[in-house]
N, C-alpha and C positions, 0 to 999 in steps of 0.2 A: 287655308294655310296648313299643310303637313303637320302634323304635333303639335298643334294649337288653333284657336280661331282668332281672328280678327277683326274688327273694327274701323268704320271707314265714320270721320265726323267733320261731315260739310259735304253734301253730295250737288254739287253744283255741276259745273263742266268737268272741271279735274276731280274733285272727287266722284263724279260720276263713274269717270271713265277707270279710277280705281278698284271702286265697286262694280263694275262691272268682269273689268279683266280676274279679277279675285272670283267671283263668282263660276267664271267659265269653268274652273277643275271642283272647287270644294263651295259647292253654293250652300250647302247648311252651315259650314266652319265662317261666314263673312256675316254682320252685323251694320247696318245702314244707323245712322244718329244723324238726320239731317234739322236743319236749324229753324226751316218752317216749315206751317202744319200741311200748310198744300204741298208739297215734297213729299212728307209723310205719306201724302196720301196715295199721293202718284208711285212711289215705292212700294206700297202697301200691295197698289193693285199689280205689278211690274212681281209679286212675288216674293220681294226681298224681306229678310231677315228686320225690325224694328226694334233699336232700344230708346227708350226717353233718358238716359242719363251712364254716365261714365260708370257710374257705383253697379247700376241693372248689369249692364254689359262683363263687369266682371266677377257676377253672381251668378252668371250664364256661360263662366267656362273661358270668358276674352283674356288673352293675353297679350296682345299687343294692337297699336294702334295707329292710322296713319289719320294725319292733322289736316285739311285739307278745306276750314276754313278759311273767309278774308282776312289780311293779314292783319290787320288789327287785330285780332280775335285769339290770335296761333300762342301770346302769350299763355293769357286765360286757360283756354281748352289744352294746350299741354300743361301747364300745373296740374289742372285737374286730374287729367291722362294718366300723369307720372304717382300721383295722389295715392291712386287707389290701384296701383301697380303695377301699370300697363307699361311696357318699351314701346318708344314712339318712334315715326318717320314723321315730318311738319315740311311739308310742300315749302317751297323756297317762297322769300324770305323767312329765315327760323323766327325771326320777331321784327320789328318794325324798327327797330334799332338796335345795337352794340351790347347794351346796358342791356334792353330785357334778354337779349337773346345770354348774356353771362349769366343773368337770375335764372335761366331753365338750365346750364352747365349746373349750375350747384345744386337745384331742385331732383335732378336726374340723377348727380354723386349720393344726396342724403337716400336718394329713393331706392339704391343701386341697382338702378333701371338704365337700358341704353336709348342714346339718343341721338338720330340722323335728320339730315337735309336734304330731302327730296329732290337735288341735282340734278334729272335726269338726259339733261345734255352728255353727262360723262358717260352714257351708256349709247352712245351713237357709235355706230359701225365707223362712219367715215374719219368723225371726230378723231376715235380712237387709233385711226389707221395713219393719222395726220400726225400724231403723238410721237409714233412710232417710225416715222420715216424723219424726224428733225435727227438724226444723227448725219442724215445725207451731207446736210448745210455744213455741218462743220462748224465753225466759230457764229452765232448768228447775233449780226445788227442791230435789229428793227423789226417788232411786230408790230401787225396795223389788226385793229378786233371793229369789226361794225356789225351796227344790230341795228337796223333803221326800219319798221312799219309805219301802219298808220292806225292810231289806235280807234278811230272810229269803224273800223272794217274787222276788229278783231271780233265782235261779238257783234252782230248786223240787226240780230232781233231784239240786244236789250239795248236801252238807252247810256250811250258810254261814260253821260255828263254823272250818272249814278250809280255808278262802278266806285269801287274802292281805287281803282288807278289815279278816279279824276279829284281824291282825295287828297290832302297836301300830308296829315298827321301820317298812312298808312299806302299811297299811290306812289306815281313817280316813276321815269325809266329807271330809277337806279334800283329800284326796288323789283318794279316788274322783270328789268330786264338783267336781275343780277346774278342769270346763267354767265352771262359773258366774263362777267368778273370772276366768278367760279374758275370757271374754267381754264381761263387763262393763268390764272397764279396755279389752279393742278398744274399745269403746262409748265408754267417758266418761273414759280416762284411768288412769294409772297413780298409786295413791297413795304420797303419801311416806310417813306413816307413818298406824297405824292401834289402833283399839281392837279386842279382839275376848276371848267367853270359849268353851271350850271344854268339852264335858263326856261322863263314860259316866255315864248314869243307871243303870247297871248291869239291864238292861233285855232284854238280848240275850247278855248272857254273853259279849262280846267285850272286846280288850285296849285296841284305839282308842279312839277318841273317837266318840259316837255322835250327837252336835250341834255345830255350830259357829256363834256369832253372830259378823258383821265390822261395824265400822260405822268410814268415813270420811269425807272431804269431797273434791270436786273443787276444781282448780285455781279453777273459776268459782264456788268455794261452794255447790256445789250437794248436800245430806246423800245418801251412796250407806250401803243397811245390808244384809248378805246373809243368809239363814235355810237352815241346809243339815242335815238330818238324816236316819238309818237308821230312824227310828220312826214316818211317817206313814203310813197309810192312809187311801184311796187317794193314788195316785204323784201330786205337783203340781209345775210348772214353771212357776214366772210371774212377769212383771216389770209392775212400774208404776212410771210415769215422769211426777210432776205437775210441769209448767210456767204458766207465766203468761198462755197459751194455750190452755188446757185441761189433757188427761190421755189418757194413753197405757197402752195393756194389754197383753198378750203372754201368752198360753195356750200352753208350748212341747206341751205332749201334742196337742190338738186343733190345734195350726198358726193359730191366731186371734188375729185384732190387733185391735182396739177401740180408736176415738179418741172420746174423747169430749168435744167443744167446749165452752166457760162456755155457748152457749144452744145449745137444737135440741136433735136428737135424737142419739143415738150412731151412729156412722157402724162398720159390722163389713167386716172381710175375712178370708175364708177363703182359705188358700191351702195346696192339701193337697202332701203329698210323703212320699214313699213312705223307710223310713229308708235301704237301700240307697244311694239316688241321693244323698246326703249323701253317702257315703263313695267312691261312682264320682267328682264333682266335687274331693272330694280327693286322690283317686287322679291326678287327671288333671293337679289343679294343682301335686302332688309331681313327674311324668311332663315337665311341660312348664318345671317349675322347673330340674331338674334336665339336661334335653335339649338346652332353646334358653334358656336363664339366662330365662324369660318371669312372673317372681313377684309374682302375687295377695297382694293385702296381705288376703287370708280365708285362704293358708295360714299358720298358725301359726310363725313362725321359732323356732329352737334358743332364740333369748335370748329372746323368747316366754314358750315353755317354764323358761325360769330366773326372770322375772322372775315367773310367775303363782307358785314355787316361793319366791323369798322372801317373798312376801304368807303365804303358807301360814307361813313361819317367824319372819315379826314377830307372825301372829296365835297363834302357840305362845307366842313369848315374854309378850306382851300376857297373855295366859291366866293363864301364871305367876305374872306381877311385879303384876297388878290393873290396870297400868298404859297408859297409849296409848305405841307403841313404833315408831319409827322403822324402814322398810323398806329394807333393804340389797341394793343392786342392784349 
């Protein structure tokens, strides 16, 4: 990182791939803190940069830090992060719920450190380009958001039943998959309250919840419903957006937007991008938030993070109570 080093803590998949893409320009400025010792080692020999603790890392020059343990853990490791005076990015979910993730808003105020949410859906080419074309619709109806895998195909070599997903305290689609929800309130607003049901079909042998339906309304009335589950094959990611102008489509796997006017023909764009460059644009826009205060309203902020966090926990209680349940922000 330009004018500072950083710190990557949890080097798994995603923080791997953190630590790696940081590494590609400034490999002495990035610092690995992974959580077991055979990682250590395997880093070690890979070249990378080794700290055993948050305190070392900023005895060594580190100024900021991305969080990119399980999420259980993202509390934890950002307190301490914040602690010892590091600005943090904390890989989505910012916390496992509402509550801790407000405990790191005020730990971040006392520390006057900055804090984001690893988003990085919002830095997609097509996403973006999908954003930017809803003025087309004109008055718009009806969003429809689906996120449907299969979560045993997501990681093939480790076992999924020992995944923090297939956890009930820290797992979950709403957890795993609360890009969508992200994304969609960037999009169209943040709801006040919501219906939503929750369910394990018992299907996968996991403790979470293996579907989750949300359905509410924007400010401008217009019905938003989200479809999020660990039981589709094949992987789907797609929005549709009908307005009074047409209709609007969104292929997140293939990068493809589809407008398709009330006459004529459908109008397609492809616009491909590589997953990597997603997560360099946010690296860059954590880098220049942090450097020269310059912040992109596609990086996710801390309260962000809290706020896509209690959507997750009015659509629990919803679940519960049968009932539409008011979101606490």
């Amino acid at each position: 990182m330009k004018g500072g080093s950083i710190l990557v803590r949890g080097t798994g998949s995603v923080g791997y791939r953190h630590l790696r893409l940081l590494s590609d320009k400034t490999p002495r400025q990035v610092w690995a803190y992974p959580s077991r010792f055979l990682r250590q080692q395997e880093l070690q020999k890979q070249g990378f940069n080794l700290t055993k603790s948050f305190a070392e890392a900023r005895m060594k020059g580190v100024q900021a830090c991305v969080i990119a343990t399980d999420t259980g853990k993202h509390l934890a490791d950002a307190k301490k992060a914040l602690k010892v005076g590091f600005h943090v990015l904390i890989e989505k979910p910012l916390a496992s719920d509402s509550r801790g993730a407000k405990v790191l808003l005020r730990e971040a105020k006392t520390a006057r450190r900055q804090i984001y949410t690893a988003c990085v859906m919002r830095f997609s080419r097509s996403l973006n380009f999908l954003r930017k074309q809803l003025r087309r619709l004109g008055k718009i109806h009806s969003v429809r958001v689906e996120c449907q895998s299969y979560l045993p195909d997501w990681r093939p070599e480790r076992n999924f039943l020992a995944s923090y997903s297939a956890r009930k305290s820290d797992g979950g689609v709403l957890r795993d998959l609360i890009h969508e929800i992200d994304y969609t309130c960037w999009m169209f607003g943040w709801p006040q309250s919501l219906q939503a049901q929750l369910a394990n079909h018992h299907r996968l042998g996991i403790m979470s919840e293996e579907s989750a339906d949300l359905w509410w309304e924007t400010k401008d009335g217009a019905t938003v419903s989200l479809r999020l589950d660990y039981l589709t094959r094949p992987t789907r990611r797609h929005v549709v957006i009908c307005g009074e102008k047409g209709m609007l489509k969104w292929d997140g796997a293939a990068n493809l937007v589809v407008f398709l006017p009330p006459k004529g023909p459908l109008i397609e764009y492809r616009i491909p991008q590589e997953r990597d460059d997603m997560f360099k644009k946010q690296l860059e826009s954590f880098r220049a938030a942090i450097m020269s205060g310059k912040k992109s309203d596609r990086l996710a902020s801390g309260f962000d993070g809290f706020r896509a966090l209690a959507v997750c926990d009015a659509a629990r209680r919803s679940s519960r109570t049968g009932r539409r349940e008011k979101v606490r922000y």
